[in-house]
FIVEX-354329 format. One record per residue (C-alpha): residue in one letter; z, y, x. Coordinates in steps of 0.2 Angstrom, whole numbers, plus 5000, padded with zeros to 4 digits. Layout:
BEGIN
AZYX
...
***
This chain:
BEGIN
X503353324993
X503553274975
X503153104973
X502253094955
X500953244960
X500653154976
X500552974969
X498552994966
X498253054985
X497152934998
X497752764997
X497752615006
X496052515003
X496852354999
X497752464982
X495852494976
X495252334980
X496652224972
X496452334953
X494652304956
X493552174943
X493252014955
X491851964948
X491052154942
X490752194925
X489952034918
X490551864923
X489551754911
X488251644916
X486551664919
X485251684905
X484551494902
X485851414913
X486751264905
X488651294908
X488851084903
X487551044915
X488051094932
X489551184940
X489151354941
X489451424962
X490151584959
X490051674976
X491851694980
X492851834989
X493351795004
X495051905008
X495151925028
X496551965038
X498451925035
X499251795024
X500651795016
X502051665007
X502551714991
X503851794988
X505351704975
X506851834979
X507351954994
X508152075002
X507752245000
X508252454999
X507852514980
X507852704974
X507252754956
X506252934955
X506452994937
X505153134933
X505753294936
X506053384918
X507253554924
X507253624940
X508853574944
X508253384942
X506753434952
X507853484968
X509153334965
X507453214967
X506753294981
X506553184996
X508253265006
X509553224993
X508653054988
X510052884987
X509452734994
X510252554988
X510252384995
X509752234983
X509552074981
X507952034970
X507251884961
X505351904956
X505651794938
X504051744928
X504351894915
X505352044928
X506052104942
X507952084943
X509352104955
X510651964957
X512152134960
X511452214942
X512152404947
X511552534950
X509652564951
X509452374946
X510752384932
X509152344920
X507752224925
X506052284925
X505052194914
X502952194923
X502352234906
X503352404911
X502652414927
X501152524924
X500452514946
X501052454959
X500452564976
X501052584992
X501652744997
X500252845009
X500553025009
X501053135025
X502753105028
X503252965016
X504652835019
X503952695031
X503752535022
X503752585005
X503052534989
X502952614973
X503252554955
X502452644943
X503552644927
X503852764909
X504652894914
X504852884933
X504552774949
X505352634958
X505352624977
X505552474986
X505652485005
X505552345016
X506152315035
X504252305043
X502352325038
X502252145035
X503752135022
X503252275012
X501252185012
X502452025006
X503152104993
X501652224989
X500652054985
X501851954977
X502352084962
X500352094960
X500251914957
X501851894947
X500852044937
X499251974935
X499851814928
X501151884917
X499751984908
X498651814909
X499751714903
X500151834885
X498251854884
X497751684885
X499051654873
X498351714856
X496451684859
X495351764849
X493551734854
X493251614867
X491851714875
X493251814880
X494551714884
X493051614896
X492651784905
X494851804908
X494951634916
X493451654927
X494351804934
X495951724935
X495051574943
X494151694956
X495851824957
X496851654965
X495651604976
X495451774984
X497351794986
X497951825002
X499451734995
X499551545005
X500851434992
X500451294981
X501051394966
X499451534969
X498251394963
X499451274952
X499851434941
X498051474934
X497951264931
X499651274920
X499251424911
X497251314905
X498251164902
X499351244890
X498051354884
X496951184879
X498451094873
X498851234862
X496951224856
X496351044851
X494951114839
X493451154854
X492051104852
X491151014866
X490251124874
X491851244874
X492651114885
X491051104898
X491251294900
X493151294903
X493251154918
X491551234925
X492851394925
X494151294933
X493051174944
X493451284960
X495451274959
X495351084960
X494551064974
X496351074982
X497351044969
X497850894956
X497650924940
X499250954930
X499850824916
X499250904899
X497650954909
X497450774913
X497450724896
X495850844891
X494950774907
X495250594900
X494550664882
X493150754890
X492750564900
X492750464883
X492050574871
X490350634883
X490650484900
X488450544902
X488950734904
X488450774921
X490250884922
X490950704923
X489750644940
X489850854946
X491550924942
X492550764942
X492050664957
X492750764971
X494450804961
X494450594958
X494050584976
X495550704981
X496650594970
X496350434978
X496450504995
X498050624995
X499150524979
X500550464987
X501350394969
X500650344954
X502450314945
X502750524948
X501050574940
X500350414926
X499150524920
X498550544936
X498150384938
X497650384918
X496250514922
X495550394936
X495250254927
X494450344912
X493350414927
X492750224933
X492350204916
X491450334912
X490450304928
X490150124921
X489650184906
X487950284913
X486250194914
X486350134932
X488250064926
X489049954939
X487850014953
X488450214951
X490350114952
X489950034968
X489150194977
X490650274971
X491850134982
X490550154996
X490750354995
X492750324995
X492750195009
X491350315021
X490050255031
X490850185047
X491650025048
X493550075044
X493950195032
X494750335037
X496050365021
X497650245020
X497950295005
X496150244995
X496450054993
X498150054989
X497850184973
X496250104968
X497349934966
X498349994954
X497050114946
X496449914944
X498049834940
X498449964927
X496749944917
X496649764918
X498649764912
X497949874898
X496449764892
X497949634887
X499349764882
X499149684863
X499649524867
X500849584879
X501749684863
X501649534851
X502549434866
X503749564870
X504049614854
X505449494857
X506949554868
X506749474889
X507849344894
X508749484907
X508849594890
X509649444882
X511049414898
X511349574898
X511649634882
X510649784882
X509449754866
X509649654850
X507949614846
X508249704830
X508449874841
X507149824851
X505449974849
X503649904851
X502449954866
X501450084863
X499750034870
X498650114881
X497350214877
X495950134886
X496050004875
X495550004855
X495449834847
X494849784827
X496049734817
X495349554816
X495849564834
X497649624829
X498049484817
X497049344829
X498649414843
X499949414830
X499449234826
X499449164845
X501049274848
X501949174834
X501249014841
X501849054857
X503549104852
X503948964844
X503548834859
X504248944873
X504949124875
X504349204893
X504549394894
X504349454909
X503549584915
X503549564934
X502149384938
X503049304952
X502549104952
X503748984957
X502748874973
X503348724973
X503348634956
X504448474955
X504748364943
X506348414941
X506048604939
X504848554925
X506148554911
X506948714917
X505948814904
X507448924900
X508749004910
X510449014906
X511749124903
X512349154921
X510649104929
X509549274934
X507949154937
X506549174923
X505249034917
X504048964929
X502249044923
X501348904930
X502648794918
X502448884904
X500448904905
X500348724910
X501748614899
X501748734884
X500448674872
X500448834863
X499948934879
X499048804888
X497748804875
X497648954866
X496149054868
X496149254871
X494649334864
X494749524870
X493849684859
X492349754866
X493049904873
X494449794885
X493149664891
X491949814896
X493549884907
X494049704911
X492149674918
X492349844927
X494049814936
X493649644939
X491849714948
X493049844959
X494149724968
X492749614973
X491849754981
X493549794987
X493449634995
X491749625003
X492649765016
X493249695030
X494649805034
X495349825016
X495449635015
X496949615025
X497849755015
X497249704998
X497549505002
X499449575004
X499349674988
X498849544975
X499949414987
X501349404971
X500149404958
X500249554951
X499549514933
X500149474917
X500149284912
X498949324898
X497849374909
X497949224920
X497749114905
X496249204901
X494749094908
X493449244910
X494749334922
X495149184932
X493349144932
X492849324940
X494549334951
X493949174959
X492749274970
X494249384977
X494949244981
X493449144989
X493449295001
X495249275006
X494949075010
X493349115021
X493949245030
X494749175050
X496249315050
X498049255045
X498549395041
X497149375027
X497249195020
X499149175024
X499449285006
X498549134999
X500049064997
X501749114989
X502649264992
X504349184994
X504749004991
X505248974972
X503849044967
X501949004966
X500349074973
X498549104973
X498448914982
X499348844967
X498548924955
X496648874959
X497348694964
X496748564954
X497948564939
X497948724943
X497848864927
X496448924937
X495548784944
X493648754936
X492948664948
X493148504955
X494248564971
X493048644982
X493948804982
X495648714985
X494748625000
X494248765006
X496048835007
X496848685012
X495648685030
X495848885035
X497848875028
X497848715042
X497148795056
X498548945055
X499948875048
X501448855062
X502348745051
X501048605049
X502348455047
X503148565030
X501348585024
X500748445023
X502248365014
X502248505000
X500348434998
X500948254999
X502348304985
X501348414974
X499248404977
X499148204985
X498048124970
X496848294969
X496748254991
X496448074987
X495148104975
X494248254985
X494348125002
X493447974990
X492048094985
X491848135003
X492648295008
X492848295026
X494448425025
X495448315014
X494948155024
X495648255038
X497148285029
X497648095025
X497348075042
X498648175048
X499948115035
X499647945041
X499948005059
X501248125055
X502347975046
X502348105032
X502247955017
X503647855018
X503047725003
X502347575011
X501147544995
X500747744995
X500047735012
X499047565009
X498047674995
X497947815007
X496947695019
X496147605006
X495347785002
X494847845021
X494047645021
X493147715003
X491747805014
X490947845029
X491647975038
X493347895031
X493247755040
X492847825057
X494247955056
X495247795051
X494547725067
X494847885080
X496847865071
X497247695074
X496647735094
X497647875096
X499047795089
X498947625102
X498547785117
X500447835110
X501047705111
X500747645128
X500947835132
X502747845126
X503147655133
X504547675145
X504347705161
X503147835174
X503847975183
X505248115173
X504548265184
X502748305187
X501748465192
X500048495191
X499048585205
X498448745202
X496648785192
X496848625182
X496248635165
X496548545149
X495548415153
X496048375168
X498048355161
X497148235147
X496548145156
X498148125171
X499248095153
X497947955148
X498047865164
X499647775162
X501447785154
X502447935154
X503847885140
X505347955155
X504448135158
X505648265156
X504948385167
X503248455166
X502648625177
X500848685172
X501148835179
X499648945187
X498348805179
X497048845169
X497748765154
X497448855136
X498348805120
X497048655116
X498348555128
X499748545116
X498848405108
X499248305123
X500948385126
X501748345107
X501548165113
X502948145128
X504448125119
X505548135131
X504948325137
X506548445141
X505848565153
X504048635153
X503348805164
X501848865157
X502049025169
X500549125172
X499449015159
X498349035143
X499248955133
X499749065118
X500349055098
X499248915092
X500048785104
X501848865102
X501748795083
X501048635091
X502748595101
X504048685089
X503448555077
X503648405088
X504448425105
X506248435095
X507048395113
X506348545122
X507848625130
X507048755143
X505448855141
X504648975152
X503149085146
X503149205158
X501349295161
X500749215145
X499749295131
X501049255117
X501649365104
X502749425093
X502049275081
X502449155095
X504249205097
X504449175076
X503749015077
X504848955090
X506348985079
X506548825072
X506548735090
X508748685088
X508948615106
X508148755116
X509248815128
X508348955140
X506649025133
X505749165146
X504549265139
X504449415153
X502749495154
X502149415139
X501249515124
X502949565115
X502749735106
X503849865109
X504949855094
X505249675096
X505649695115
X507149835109
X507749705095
X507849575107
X508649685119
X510149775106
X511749715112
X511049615128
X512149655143
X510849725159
X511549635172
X510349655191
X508849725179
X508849555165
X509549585149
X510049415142
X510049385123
X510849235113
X509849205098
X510449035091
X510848945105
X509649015115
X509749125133
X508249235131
X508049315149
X507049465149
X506349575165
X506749765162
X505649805176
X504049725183
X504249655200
X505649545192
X505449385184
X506749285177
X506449085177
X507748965174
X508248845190
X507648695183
X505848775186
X506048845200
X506348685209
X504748615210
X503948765215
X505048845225
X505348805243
X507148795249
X507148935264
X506749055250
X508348995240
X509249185245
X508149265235
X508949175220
X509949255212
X511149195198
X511349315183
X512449185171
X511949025162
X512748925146
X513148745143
X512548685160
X510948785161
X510848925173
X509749065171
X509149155189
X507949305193
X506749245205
X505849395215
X504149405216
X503549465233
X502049375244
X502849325256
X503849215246
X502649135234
X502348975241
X502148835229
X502148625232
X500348565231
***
């Protein structure tokens, strides 16, 4: 059967269908609909049954039909003597080549020469085979199986189609028209049966480079085209140079309803899916010119916060983990821009590291480009360049990264600069604070930046109204993330001072712990809204505030309160004279603590608790505790004690307050009722080497308690207690612990298999030395390891066979005691 009179014969449906307009004759819009005013729905074709990858190269058995022009060519074509060939083909942008170019593929084939593309129906044609319509003869490709030949069927029509869109939409001629081609582009990639990013990606390229190329549309041009466009990014970002028109389109016309219509789901996607904003700025460019254009509507900062609310969702926890990190730095960006002038005047000069390094003479040395988001006045300009000069001539800070040093000490004061072989920069604190230049320059920003400074500023404290964000975004702004300019800038400080209200007043560590520094060297949030703080403008209630929720976590109390008694004392003195019941609190425990050592320092430090009321009664409750200590600690009273069983706190306080116990060595609490409240009691028996608090309450906040003060603590057990992986860091610093039993506790599971990495299993314990200490852990339930110094008291001596020894160190031996009814019998 002759292929080129048989080529017109009954076809596949899905051959009419795909050469069929999408959209029919007339895609334009509706008479008296407002294209700029809301997205147009076009009803869209929904392509059922099998989809397919597209195809970039495969494998495949080629023949080329030349049309019969003799009869001798007629008979040499026929079906009988046809050669098939096997090749290799890549489906470019522009043709169809073969990576072996012989033969049939010798010569690509261009898609502008491809006239049709069918698949061959007629009686008795090869299986699997497509046909390529091209001057003067046909190509046939056949595949392996039905579904290969559909692959490649669909793949050359869509490596077709946008060929010929792509050299339309190149020369425009009337806009009308080229409108009408990308609705059927749009509409011809979302009814593809073609599943790959590219399908949808492509039409978005083809626009961008079409708009890029075009700068001269007018406004309403530009509604019409990302109406057009509106359905492909409901799944897809926008690509860079489309981007860029978005953000025109949001600062030339922020009241178009295309911005609150077309815009807010594609935002939406943004925040939810981004992964990176480093890879795609412009992605996180187009956000912020988003915000902004929402804050520029009537309703301003209330269409900004339903926004935040719509990206957070109505339950308690939002689902996405990707929205608050991306709206931090969609923040951190804009805020960083609303300052980017002064930046450039400061780092129009080469950094200290640029300096070390040799990598730029500040002659070579290019200025920032700013941001477009901000657009000050040239009075502004030349008010910068004046401070910039100011500033360089009393200190030179360039550094780009805000980490500040935490503890300030006299001597790190003069450290303004860093040397040649030193890779520390200048304290910001130091340079804010001693610098005369920058400690009282003022920063006056143009409209433009404080309207986004007011905005961004507005986000994170709605970001940190939301309970579960605050934990997240507490750790995020933890370095300090913003330039110094902006930190010197009263306004911001003034405004961030909420964020960080939030961050004091909330109970979780995990949450007011990031009040302070990131690493030690450098400073944080505490410091900076300390008094003589570059942030501080009040009289130290905020710093109170800190100082009392950073107490009641703080495992390392002993350290904290001599970095407040080095650095903060006169601000804590002055606070406790006007009456602040935190800082009185705070004195208090210096003085019991012995944390001044200065005789006449601690006289002023009474004279100030006598100052006032509540003063002098804490100064009272001190001086009793301290002569209870005393005759505590006085030598004598038994050195091992247990208490019965169901005892509570107060029962022990009161048994430790009912004679001396200065030679008590050995204390067993175990299957008592006692909670962490007790390790008020326990810090005070100095002589304390063994203590079982097996099967008790008593958890992390008591833990800190005893690794501050029980320094000769050799042999712990915690079995069946509720401590956790916070427990076991603060026990770290205890240097004389010798055996530590935290079987049954709350350990996670990643902590258990660290702990257990290189122990040696040995009857079902792994041991595991961790600075001098045997940590025994049970790999299975029903066993329970306890050191023998525990077991002694509680133990009865017929039971002693059930001991079993599994290795000790430096005199202690470490057994696994197990638990079975029969032989849990315990001295009342």
């Amino acid at each position: 059967m002759d292929v080129t009179s048989s080529s017109g014969g009954g076809g596949d449906p899905r051959q009419i269908e795909e050469t069929k307009p999408l959209l029919g004759g007339d895609v334009s819009a509706p008479e008296g609909t407002k294209m700029g005013a809301v997205p147009c729905r076009r009803a869209l074709l929904l392509c059922n049954g099998m989809r397919y990858k597209l195809l970039q190269e495969g494998d495949i058995q080629v023949c080329v039909i030349r049309h019969p022009r003799t009869f001798l060519s007629k008979i040499l074509t026929s079906k009988f003597l046809r050669r098939w060939e096997p090749h290799h083909l890549t489906l470019a942008d522009n043709s169809l080549a073969s990576a072996t170019p012989t033969g049939y593929m010798e010569n690509s084939v261009s898609y502008s020469a491809i006239e049709d593309v069918q698949l061959l129906s007629w009686e008795n044609a090869p299986k699997y085979c497509l046909q390529l319509t091209i001057p003067g003869g046909t190509v046939l490709l056949q595949a392996a199986n039905s579904y290969l030949r559909d692959q490649w069927f669909h793949s050359l029509q869509w490596k077709k189609k946008i060929y010929k869109y792509k050299k339309v939409l190149s020369n425009p001629s009337r806009w009308e028209v080229v409108l009408k081609e990308i609705r059927t582009l749009v509409d011809m990639a979302l009814t593809s049966p073609l599943q790959d990013d590219s399908i949808n990606q492509a039409p978005l390229e083809i626009v961008s480079k079409l708009l890029s190329e075009n700068t001269n549309l007018t406004t309403q041009e530009h509604e019409n085209i990302i109406v057009a466009i509106a359905p492909l990014l409901e799944n897809n970002h926008p690509p860079p140079d489309l981007c860029e028109f978005f953000c025109k389109h949001c600062r030339e016309r922020p009241r178009s309803m295309v911005v609150i219509e077309v815009f807010t789901p594609v935002v939406q996607r943004i925040l939810k899916h981004n992964m990176d904003f480093g890879k795609c700025p412009r992605l996180r460019l187009f956000t912020q010119e988003y915000i902004l254009a929402l804050n520029e509507l009537n309703a301003g900062m209330e269409v900004v916060k339903k926004f935040i609310q719509s990206m957070h969702g109505p339950t308690g926890h939002c689902p996405h983990p990707r929205v608050l990190p991306n709206l931090v730095a969609v923040c951190l960006a804009a805020i960083y821009s609303c300052y980017e002038e002064f930046i450039n005047s400061r780092d129009n000069s080469p950094s200290l590291k640029e300096i070390r390094n040799g990598c730029q003479q500040p002659c070579d040395r290019k200025p920032t480009l700013p941001l477009r988001l901000l657009h000050p006045s040239p009075d502004l300009v030349s008010q910068e360049a004046t401070l910039s000069e100011a500033r360089l001539k009393s200190v030179v800070v360039a550094s780009s990264e805000i980490h500040v040093e935490v503890e300030r000490t006299s001597t790190a004061k003069p450290a303004l600069t860093a040397s040649a072989g030193n890779d520390s920069e200048p304290n910001l604190i130091d340079c804010l604070m001693v610098s005369p230049a920058c400690s009282t320059m003022s920063i006056e920003l143009g409209p433009q930046a404080d309207r986004t400074l007011g905005c961004y500023v507005e986000i994170l404290k709605l970001l940190s109204d939301y309970d579960d964000w605050r934990p997240s975004l507490a750790s995020l702004l933890q370095p300090i993330p913003f330039p110094k300019e902006a930190l010197a800038h009263e306004k911001f400080t003034k405004e961030l001072k909420y964020v960080i209200q939030r961050f004091a007043e909330d109970p979780r560590q995990e949450v007011h712990s990031c009040l302070l520094s990131v690493r030690a060297g450098k400073d944080g949030w505490f410091q900076l809204y300390s008094p003589g703080g570059v942030a501080c403008d009040d009289d130290g209630e905020l710093f109170a505030s800190m100082v009392h929720i950073l107490m009641g976590s703080c495992y390392k109390t002993k350290k904290f309160l001599l970095s407040l008694a080095e650095n903060k004392l006169g601000p804590c003195m002055l606070l406790a004279l006007r009456g602040n019941q935190t800082m009185v609190e705070i004195l208090c425990l210096m003085l019991e603590y012995n944390i001044i050592d200065n005789n006449d320092t601690q006289l002023q430090i009474i004279s100030t608790l006598e100052s006032t009321d509540v003063g002098k009664r804490m100064y009272e409750q001190l001086c009793d505790r301290q002569r209870e200590l005393k005759e505590l600690q006085r030598k004598g009273g038994p050195t091992r004690l247990t208490l019965p069983s169901k005892s509570t706190d107060a029962d022990l306080a009161r048994l430790l307050s009912s004679g001396s116990f200065g030679n008590l060595e050995n204390l067993s609490l175990a299957f008592t009722n006692v909670t962490s409240a007790c390790a008020e009691h326990l810090i005070k028996l100095p002589s304390l080497k063994q203590l079982n608090l097996w099967s008790t309450q008593f958890g992390d906040a008591g833990l800190r308690l005893l690794s501050e003060h029980l320094t000769m603590l050799q042999v712990l057990n915690l079995c069946e207690t509720p401590v956790t992986d916070a427990g076991l860091l603060a026990l770290s610093s205890m240097k004389s612990l010798c055996s530590l039993n935290m079987n049954s506790t709350k350990l996670s599971a990643d902590t258990y298999e660290d702990l257990k990495h290189g122990a040696q299993l040995t009857t079902g314990v792994h041991h595991y030395q961790m600075e001098g200490v045997t940590l025994v852990l049970s790999s299975a339930f029903p066993l329970c390891p306890v050191s023998s110094g525990l077991l002694c008291p509680l133990v009865s001596l017929e039971n002693a066979s059930c001991l079993l020894e599994v290795g000790g160190r430096k005199g202690v031996r470490v057994f696994v005691f197990r638990r079975l009814p029969s032989l849990c019998r315990f001295q009342q």
